[in-house]
RODO-2510 file (C-alpha; in nm, 4 decimals, decimal comma):
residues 468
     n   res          X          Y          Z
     1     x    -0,3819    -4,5111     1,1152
     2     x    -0,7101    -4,4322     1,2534
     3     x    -0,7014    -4,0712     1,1862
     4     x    -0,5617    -4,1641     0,8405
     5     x    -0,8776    -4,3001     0,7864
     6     x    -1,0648    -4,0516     0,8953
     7     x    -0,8812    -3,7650     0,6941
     8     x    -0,8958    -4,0047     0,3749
     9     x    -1,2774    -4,0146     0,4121
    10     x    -1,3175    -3,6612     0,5105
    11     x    -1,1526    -3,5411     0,2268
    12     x    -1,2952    -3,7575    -0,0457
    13     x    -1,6341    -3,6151     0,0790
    14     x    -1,4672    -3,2732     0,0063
    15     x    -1,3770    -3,3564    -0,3344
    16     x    -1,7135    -3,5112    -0,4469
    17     x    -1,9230    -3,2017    -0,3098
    18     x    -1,6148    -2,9683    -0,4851
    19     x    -1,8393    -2,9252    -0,8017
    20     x    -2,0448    -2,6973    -0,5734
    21     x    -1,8004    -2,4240    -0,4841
    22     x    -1,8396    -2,3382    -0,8811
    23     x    -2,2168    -2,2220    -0,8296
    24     x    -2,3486    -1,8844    -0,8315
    25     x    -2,4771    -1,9170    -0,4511
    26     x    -2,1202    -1,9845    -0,3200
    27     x    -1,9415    -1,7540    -0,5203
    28     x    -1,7569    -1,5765    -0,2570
    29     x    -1,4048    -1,5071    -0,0762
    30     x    -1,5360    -1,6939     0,2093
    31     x    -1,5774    -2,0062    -0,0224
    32     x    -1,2204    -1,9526    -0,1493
    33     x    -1,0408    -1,9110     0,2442
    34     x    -1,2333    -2,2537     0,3638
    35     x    -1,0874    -2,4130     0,0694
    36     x    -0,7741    -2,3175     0,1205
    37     x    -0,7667    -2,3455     0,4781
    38     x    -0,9138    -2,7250     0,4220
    39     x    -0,5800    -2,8007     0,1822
    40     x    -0,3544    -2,6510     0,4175
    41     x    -0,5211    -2,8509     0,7076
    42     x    -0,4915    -3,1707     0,4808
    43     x    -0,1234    -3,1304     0,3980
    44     x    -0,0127    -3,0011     0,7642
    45     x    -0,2322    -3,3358     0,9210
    46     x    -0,0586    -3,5650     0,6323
    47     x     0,2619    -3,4350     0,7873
    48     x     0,1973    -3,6133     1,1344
    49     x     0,0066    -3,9046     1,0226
    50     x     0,2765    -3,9901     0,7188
    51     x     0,6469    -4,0298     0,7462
    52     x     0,7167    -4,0354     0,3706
    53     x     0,5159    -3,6856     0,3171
    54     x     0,7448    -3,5683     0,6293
    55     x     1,0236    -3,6194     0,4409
    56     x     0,9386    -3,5139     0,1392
    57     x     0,7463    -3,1671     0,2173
    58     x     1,0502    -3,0178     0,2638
    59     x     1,0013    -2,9024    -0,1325
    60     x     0,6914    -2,7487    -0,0403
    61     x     0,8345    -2,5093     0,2088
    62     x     1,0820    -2,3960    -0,0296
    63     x     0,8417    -2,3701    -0,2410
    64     x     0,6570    -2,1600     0,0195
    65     x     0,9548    -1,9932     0,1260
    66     x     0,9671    -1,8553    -0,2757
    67     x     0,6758    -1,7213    -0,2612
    68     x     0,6931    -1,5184     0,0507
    69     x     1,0382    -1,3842    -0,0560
    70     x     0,8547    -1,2967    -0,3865
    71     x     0,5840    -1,1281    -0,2028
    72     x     0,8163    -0,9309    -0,0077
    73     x     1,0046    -0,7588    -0,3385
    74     x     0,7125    -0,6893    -0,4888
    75     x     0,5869    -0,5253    -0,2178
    76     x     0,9170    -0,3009    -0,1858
    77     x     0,9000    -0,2308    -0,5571
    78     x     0,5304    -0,1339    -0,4943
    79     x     0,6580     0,1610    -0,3177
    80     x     0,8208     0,3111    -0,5747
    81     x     0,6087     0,2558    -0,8816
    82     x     0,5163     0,5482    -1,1250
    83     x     0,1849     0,5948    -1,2160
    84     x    -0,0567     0,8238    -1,4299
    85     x    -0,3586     0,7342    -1,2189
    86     x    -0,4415     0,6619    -0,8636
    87     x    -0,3838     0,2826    -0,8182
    88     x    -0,2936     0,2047    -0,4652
    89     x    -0,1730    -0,1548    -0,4455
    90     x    -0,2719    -0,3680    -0,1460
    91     x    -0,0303    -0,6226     0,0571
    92     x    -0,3569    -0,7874     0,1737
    93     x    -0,4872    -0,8956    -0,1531
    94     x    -0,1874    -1,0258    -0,3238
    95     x    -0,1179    -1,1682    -0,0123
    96     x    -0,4901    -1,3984    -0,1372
    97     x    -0,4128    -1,4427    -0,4953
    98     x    -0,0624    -1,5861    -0,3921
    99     x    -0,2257    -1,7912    -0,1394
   100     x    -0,4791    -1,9032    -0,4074
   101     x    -0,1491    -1,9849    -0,6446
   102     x     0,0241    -2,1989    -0,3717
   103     x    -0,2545    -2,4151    -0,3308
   104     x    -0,2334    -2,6247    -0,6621
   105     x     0,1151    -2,7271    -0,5364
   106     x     0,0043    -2,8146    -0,1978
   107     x    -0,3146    -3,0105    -0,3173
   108     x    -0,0825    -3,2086    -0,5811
   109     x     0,1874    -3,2934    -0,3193
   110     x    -0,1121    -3,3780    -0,0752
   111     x    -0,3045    -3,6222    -0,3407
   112     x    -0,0319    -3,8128    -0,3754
   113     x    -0,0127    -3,9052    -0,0118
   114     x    -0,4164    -3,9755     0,0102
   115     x    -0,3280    -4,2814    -0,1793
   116     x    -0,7338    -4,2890    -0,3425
   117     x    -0,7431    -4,6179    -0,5578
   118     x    -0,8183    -4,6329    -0,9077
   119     x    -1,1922    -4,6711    -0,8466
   120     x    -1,1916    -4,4102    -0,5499
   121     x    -1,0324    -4,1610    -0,7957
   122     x    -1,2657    -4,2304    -1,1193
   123     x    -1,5979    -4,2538    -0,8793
   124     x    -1,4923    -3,8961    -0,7852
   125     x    -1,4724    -3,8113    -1,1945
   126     x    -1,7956    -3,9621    -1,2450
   127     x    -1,9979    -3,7820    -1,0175
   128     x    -1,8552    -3,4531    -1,0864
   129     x    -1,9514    -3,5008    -1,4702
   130     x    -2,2595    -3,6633    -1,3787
   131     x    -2,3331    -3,3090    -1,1540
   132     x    -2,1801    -3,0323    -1,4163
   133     x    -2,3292    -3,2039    -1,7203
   134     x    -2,6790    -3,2711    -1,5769
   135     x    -2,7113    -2,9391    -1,4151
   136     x    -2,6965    -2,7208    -1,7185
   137     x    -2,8791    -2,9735    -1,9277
   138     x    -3,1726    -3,0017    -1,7123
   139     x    -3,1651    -2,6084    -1,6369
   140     x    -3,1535    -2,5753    -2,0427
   141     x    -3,4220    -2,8122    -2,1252
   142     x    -3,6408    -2,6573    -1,8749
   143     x    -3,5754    -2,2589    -1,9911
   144     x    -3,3707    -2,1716    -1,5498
   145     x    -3,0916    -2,2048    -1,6874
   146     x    -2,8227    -1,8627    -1,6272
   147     x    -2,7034    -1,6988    -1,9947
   148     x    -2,3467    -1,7923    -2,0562
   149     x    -2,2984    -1,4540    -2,1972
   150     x    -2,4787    -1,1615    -2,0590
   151     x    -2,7406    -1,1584    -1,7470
   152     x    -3,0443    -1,3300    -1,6603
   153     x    -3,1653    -1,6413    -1,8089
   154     x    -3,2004    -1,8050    -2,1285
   155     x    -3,4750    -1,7714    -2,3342
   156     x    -3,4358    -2,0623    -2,5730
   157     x    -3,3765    -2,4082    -2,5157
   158     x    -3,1638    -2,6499    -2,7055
   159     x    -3,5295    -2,7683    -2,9084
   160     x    -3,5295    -2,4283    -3,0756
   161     x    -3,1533    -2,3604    -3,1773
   162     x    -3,1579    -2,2663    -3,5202
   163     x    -2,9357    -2,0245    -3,7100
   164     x    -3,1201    -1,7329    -3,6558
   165     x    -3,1750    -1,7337    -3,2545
   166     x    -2,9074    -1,5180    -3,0758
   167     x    -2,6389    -1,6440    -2,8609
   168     x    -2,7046    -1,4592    -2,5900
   169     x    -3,0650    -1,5938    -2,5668
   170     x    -2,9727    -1,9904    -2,5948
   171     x    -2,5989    -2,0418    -2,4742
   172     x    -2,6635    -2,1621    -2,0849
   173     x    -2,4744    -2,2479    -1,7984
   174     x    -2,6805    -2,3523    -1,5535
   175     x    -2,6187    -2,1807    -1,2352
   176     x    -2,2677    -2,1957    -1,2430
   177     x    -2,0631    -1,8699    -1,2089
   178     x    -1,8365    -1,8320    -1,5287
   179     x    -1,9469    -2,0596    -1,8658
   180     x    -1,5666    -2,0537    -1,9332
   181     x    -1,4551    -2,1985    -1,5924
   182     x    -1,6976    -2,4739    -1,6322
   183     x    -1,5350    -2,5377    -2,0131
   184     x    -1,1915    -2,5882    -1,9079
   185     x    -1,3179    -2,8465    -1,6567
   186     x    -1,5296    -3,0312    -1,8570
   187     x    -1,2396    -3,0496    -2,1333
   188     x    -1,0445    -3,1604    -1,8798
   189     x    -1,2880    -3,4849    -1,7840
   190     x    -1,3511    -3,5272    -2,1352
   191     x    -1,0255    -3,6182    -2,2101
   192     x    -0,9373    -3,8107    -1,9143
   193     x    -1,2957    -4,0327    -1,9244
   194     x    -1,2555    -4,1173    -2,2896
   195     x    -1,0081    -4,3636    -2,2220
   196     x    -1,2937    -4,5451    -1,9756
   197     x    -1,4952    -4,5858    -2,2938
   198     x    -1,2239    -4,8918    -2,4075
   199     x    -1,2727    -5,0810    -2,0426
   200     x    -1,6897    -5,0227    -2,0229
   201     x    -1,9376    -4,9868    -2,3430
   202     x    -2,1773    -4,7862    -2,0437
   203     x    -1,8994    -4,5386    -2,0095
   204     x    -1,9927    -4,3665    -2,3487
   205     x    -2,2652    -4,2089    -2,1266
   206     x    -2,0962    -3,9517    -1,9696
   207     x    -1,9258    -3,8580    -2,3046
   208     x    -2,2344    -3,7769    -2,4575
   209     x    -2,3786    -3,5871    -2,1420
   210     x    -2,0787    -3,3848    -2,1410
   211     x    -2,0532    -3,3519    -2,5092
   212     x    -2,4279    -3,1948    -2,4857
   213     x    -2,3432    -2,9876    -2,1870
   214     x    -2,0462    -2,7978    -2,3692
   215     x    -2,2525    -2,7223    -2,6376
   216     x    -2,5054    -2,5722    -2,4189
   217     x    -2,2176    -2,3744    -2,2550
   218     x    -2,1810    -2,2108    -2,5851
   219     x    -1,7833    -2,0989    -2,5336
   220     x    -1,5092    -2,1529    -2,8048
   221     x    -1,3426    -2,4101    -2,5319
   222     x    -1,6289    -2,6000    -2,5012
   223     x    -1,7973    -2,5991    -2,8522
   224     x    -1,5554    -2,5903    -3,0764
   225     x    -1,2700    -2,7112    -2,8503
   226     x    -1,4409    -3,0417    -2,7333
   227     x    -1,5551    -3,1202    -3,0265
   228     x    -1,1836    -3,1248    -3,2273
   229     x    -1,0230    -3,2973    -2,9003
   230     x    -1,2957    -3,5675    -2,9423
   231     x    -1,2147    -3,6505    -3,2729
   232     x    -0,8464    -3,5882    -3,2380
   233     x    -0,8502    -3,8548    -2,9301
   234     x    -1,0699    -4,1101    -3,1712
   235     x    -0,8107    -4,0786    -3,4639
   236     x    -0,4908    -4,0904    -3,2356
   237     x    -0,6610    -4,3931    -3,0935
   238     x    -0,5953    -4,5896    -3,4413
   239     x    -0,2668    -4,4403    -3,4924
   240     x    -0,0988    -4,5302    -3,1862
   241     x    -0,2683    -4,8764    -3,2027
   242     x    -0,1450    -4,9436    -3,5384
   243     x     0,1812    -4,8079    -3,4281
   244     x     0,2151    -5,0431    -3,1475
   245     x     0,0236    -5,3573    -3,3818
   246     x    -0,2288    -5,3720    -3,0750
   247     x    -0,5268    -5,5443    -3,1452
   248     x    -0,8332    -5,2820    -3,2021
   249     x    -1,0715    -5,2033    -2,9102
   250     x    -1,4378    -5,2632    -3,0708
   251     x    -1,5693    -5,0172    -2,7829
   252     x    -1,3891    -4,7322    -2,9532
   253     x    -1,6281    -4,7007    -3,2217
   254     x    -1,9381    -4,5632    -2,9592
   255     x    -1,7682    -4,2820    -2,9586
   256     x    -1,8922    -4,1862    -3,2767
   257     x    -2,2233    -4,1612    -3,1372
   258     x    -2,0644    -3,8599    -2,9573
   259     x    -1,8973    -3,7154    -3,2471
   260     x    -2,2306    -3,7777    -3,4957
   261     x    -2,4049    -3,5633    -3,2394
   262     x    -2,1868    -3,2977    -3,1720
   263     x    -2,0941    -3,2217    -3,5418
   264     x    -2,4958    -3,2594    -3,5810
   265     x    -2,5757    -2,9659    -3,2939
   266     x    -2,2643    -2,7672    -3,3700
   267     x    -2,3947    -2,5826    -3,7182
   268     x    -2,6845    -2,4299    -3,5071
   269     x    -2,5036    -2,3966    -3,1699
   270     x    -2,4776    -2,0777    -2,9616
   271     x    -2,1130    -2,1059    -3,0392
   272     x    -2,2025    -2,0865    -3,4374
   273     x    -2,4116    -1,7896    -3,3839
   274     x    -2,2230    -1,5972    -3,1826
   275     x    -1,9190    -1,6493    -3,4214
   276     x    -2,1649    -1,5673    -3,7161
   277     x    -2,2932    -1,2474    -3,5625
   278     x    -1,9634    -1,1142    -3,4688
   279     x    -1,7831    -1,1950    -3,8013
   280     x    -2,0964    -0,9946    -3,9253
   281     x    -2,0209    -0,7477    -3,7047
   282     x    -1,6775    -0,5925    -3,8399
   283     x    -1,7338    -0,6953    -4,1459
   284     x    -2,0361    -0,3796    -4,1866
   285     x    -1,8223    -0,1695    -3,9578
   286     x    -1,5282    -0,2297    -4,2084
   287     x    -1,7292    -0,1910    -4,4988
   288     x    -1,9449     0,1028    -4,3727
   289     x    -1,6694     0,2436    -4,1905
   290     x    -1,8197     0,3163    -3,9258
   291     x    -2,0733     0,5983    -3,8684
   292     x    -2,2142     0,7515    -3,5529
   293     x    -2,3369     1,0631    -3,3702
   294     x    -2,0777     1,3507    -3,3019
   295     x    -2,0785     1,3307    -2,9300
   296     x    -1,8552     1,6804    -2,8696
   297     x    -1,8273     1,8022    -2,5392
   298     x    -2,0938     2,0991    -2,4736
   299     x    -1,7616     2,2835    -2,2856
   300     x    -1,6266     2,5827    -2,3878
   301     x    -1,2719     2,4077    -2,4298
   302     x    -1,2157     2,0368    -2,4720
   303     x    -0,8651     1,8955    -2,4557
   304     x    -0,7948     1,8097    -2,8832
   305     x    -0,6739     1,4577    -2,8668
   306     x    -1,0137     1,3772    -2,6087
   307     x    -1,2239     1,5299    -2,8378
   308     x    -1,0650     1,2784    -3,1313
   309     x    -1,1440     1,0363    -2,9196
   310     x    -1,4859     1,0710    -2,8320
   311     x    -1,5676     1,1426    -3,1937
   312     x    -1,3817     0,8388    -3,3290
   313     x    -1,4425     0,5559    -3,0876
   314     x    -1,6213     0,2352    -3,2191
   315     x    -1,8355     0,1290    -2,9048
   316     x    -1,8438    -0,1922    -3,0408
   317     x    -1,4927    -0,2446    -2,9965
   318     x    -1,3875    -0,0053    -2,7281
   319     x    -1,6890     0,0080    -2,5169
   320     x    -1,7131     0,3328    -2,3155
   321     x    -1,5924     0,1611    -2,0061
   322     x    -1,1945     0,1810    -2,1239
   323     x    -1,1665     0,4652    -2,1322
   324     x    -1,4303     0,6659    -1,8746
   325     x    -1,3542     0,4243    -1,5967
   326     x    -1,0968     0,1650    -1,6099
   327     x    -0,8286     0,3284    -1,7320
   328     x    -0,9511     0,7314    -1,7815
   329     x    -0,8737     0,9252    -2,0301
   330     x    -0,8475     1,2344    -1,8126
   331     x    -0,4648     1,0474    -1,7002
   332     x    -0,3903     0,9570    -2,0011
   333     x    -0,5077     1,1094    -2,3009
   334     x    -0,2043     1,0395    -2,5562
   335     x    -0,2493     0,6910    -2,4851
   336     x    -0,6143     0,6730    -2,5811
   337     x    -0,5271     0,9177    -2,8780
   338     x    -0,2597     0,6872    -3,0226
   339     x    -0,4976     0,3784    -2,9249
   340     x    -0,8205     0,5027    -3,1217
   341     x    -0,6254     0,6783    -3,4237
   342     x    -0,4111     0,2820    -3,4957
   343     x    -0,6035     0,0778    -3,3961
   344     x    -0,7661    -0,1088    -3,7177
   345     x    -1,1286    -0,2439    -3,6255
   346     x    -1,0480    -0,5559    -3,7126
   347     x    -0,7674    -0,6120    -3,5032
   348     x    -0,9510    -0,4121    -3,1742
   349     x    -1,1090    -0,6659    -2,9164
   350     x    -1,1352    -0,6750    -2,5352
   351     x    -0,8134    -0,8629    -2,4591
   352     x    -0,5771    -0,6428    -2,6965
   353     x    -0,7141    -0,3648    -2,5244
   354     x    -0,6743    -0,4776    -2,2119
   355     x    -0,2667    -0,5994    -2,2722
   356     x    -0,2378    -0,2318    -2,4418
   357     x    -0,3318    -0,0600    -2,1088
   358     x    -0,1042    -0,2872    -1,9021
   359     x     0,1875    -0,2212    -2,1520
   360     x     0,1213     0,1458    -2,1343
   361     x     0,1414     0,0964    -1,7574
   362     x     0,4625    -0,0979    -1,7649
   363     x     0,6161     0,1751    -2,0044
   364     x     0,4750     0,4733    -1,7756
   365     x     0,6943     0,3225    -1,4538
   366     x     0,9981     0,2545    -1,6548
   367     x     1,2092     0,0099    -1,4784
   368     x     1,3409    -0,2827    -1,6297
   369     x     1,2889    -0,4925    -1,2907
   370     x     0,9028    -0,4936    -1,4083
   371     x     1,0392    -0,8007    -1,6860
   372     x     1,1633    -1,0378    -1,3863
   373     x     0,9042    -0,9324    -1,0910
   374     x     0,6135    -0,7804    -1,2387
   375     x     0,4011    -0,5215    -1,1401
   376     x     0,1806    -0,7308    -0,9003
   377     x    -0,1974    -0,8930    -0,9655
   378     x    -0,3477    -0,6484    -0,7789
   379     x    -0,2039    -0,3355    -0,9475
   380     x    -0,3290    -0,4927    -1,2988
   381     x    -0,6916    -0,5708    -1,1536
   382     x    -0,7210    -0,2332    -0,9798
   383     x    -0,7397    -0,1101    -1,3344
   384     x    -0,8269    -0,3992    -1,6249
   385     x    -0,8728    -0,7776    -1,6221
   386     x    -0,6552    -0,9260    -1,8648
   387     x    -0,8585    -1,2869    -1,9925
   388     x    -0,5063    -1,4115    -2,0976
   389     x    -0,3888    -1,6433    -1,8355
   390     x    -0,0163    -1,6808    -1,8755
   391     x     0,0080    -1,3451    -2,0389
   392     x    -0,1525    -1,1746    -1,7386
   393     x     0,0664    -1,3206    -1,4856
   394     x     0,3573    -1,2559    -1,6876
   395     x     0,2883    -0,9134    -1,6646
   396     x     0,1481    -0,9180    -1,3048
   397     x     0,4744    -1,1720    -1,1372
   398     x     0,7456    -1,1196    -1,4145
   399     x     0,9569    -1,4160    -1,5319
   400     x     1,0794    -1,5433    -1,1680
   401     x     0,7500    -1,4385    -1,0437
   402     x     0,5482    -1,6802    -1,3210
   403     x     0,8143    -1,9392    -1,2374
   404     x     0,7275    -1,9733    -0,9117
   405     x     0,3968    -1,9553    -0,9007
   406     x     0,3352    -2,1332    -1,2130
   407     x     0,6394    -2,3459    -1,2275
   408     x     0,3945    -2,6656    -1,1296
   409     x     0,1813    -2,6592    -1,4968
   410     x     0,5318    -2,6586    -1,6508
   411     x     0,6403    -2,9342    -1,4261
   412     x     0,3567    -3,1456    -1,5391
   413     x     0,3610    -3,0867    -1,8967
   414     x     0,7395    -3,1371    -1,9389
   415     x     0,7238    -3,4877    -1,7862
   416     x     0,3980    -3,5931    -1,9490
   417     x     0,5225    -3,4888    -2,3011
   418     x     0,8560    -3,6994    -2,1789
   419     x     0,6698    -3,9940    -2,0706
   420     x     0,4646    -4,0207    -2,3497
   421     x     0,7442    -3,9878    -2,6074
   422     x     0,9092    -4,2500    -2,4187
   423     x     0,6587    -4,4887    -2,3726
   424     x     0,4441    -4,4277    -2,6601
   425     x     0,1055    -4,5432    -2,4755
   426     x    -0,2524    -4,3959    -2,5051
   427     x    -0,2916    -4,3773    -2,1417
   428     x     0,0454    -4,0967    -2,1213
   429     x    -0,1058    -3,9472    -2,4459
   430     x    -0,4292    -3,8546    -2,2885
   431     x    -0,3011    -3,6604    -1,9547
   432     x    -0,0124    -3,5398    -2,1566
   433     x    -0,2925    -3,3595    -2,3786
   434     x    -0,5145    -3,2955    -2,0758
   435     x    -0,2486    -3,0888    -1,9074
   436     x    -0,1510    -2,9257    -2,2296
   437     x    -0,5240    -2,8472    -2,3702
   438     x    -0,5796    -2,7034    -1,9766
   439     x    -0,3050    -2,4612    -2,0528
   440     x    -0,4045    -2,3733    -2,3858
   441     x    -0,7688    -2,3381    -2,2739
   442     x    -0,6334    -2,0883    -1,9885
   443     x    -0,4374    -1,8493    -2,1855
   444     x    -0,7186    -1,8569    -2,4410
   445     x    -0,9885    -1,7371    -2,1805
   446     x    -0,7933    -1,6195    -1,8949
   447     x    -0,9617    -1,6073    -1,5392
   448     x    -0,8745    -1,9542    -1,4526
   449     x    -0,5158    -1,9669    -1,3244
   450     x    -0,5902    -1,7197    -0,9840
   451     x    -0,9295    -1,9319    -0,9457
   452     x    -0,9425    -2,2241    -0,7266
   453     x    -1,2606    -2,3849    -0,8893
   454     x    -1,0566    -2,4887    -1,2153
   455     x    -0,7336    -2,5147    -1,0780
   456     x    -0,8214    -2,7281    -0,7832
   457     x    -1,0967    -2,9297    -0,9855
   458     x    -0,7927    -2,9588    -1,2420
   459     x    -0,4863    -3,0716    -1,0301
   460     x    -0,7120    -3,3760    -0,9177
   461     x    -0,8608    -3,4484    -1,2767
   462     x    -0,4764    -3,5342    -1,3499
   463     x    -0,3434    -3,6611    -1,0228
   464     x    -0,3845    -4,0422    -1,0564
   465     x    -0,1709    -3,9955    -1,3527
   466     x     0,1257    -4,0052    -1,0889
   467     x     0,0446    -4,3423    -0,9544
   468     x    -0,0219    -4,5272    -1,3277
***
């Protein structure tokens, strides 16, 4: 019991100092291995200090067993894949992003074990809001603060937004690594601390702290996204009351304070002015259509469909990059060809491009195995980063693959969805559209599915859920 005690405490130290693993200065793969190794050494010591997780954690390892078995064919179909470019694929490193993918699983089945009360477990929320939301407020207000979009630091604070400042110079994220990480988990709190606003009038505070902080952040998740999932929670409030003839919380109208603020900030917003600017954007390049420099090779012969290309290309929308380095033309030249000739303008942005390049590498091996196991994570990210979570490990695990690995954010939706339509209660409402507004969030930005700092901050956000 002693060393119960001692794990308990050890580990609830781990989870308030989490929040830090999301920062610039520990943004490395040594940062992900101790974190892993720390929730593997937390669910093997749970195994020999509880009898109940003993019995249980028999799902894990066949769970783990899955994986490896997965790991193992996709390795074997590795050897045999076609390719038009070099693209070696490496045991080693989807060995890591499958390790990174069991871990949600392990932490979840581990949580439930730690037993953390009700207080324990919203202490733990508190602080981590209290540390995101302060961080890139004070590191806005005082002109450190990292760019959300771009490099270096803002130039603007949240005093001079206006309508005319650009994005780039005002939306912040304080020193955390990716704005859009950061989003998702802030969402995520949002949701799940709202409800603490009908127990404690005080509570309102971190609302509007993390209300300010997403704007700052300057991402459609964030900006836009908290903003309609604090009204939506503030309406469904009434409704389900009504519904149930409950008597009206009086503490649910602070939150308009909140909401008067947001919709206040949002019109001049980073978010606003990046949306205006880009709108902007195509809509000259459509009207103008398009004109710039003949760039033609100074070669005495130049491959036809490369020199369409080159002379066609909208760097706006196909930035050089595509097509010189990630996925060269040199290999592929039809492919860019077809791509550049139609391709409307308006329908051309990063994350198409990126899916068209993974398609065209799907079609290029030709093997209908590729729809159930995939064509690995590390073959895709040799090449292109797809932001489309969901999408991208569809592609990168197949169907049984995503099943797997994934199965757990299915898991949890299905029986949230099911317990709220059973019992009809606020409290199932709000982790049912937690875990679903997570999900959503994900396949909208990608990169947060194969990175711990979400997923892990994420999987505890909606743990207590299993003990309500």
């Amino acid at each position: 019991m002693k060393y119960y005690t001692y794990l308990k405490k050890i580990t609830y130290l781990f989870l308030i100092l989490f929040p830090l693993t999301g920062l610039t200065f520990f943004h490395h793969n040594l940062t992900n291995l101790f974190i892993c190794l720390y929730i593997l050494f937390v669910f093997i010591s749970l195994l020999f200090l509880n009898k109940d997780c003993l019995k249980l954690s028999k799902y894990v390892f066949l769970f783990y067993l899955l994986c490896f078995i997965y790991l193992g064919i996709s390795f074997l179909l590795s050897k045999n894949f076609i390719s038009l470019i070099p693209n070696n694929y490496s045991l080693y490193k989807e060995f890591l992003t499958i390790l990174k993918l069991m871990m949600p699983v392990t932490f979840f089945f581990s949580l439930k074990y730690l037993n953390y009360s009700s207080k324990e477990y919203l202490n733990i929320l508190k602080i981590w809001t209290l540390f995101i939301s302060l961080s890139i407020i004070i590191s806005n207000i005082f002109n450190f603060s990292l760019r959300s979009y771009g490099d270096g630091k803002i130039i603007y604070n949240i005093f001079h937004w206006s309508k005319d400042k650009y994005y780039q110079y005002t939306a912040s994220k304080g020193y955390f690594t990716f704005a859009n990480q950061v989003s998702v988990i802030l969402l995520s709190l949002l949701i799940v601390l709202f409800k603490e606003v009908l127990t404690k009038k005080s509570n309102i505070l971190y609302i509007i702290l993390t209300g300010i902080s997403m704007l700052m952040l300057g991402t459609r998740v964030s900006a836009l996204g908290g903003f309609l999932t604090l009204i939506s929670l503030f309406c469904f409030y009434f409704l389900i009351t009504l519904f149930k003839k409950n008597k009206i919380n009086k503490n649910i109208y602070l939150i308009l304070i909140p909401i008067i603020i947001w919709g206040s900030l949002l019109p001049i917003s980073p978010f606003f002015n990046r949306k205006n600017e880009l709108d902007q954007v195509i809509v000259n390049d459509i009207n103008n259509n398009y004109e710039k420099e003949n760039l033609r090779e100074e070669k005495d012969e130049v491959d036809e469909k490369i020199q369409y290309v080159i002379d066609h290309y909208n760097p706006n929308y196909l930035p050089k990059m595509f097509w010189e380095n990630y996925y060269p033309i040199q290999y592929d030249q039809d492919f860019w060809y077809e791509f550049v000739k139609n391709t409307k303008i308006e329908n051309m942005h990063y994350r198409l491009i990126e899916e068209a390049i993974i398609r065209r590498m799907i079609e290029i091996n030709n093997k209908k195995i590729t729809i159930f196991f995939g064509i690995s994570n590390n073959r895709i990210q040799n090449v292109v980063n797809l932001e489309r979570d969901f999408v991208l490990q569809y592609y990168a695990f197949g169907i049984i693959g995503s099943l797997i690995l994934l199965g757990l954010y299915l898991y949890l939706l299905v029986k949230n969805v099911y317990y709220f339509f059973k019992d009809q209660d606020y409290l199932t409402f709000t982790y049912a559209s937690c875990i679903l507004l997570f999900i959503f969030a994900a396949f909208l930005t990608g990169n947060i599915i194969n990175s711990l700092y979400p997923i892990i901050s994420f999987i505890f956000i909606i743990s207590y859920q299993e003990e309500t």
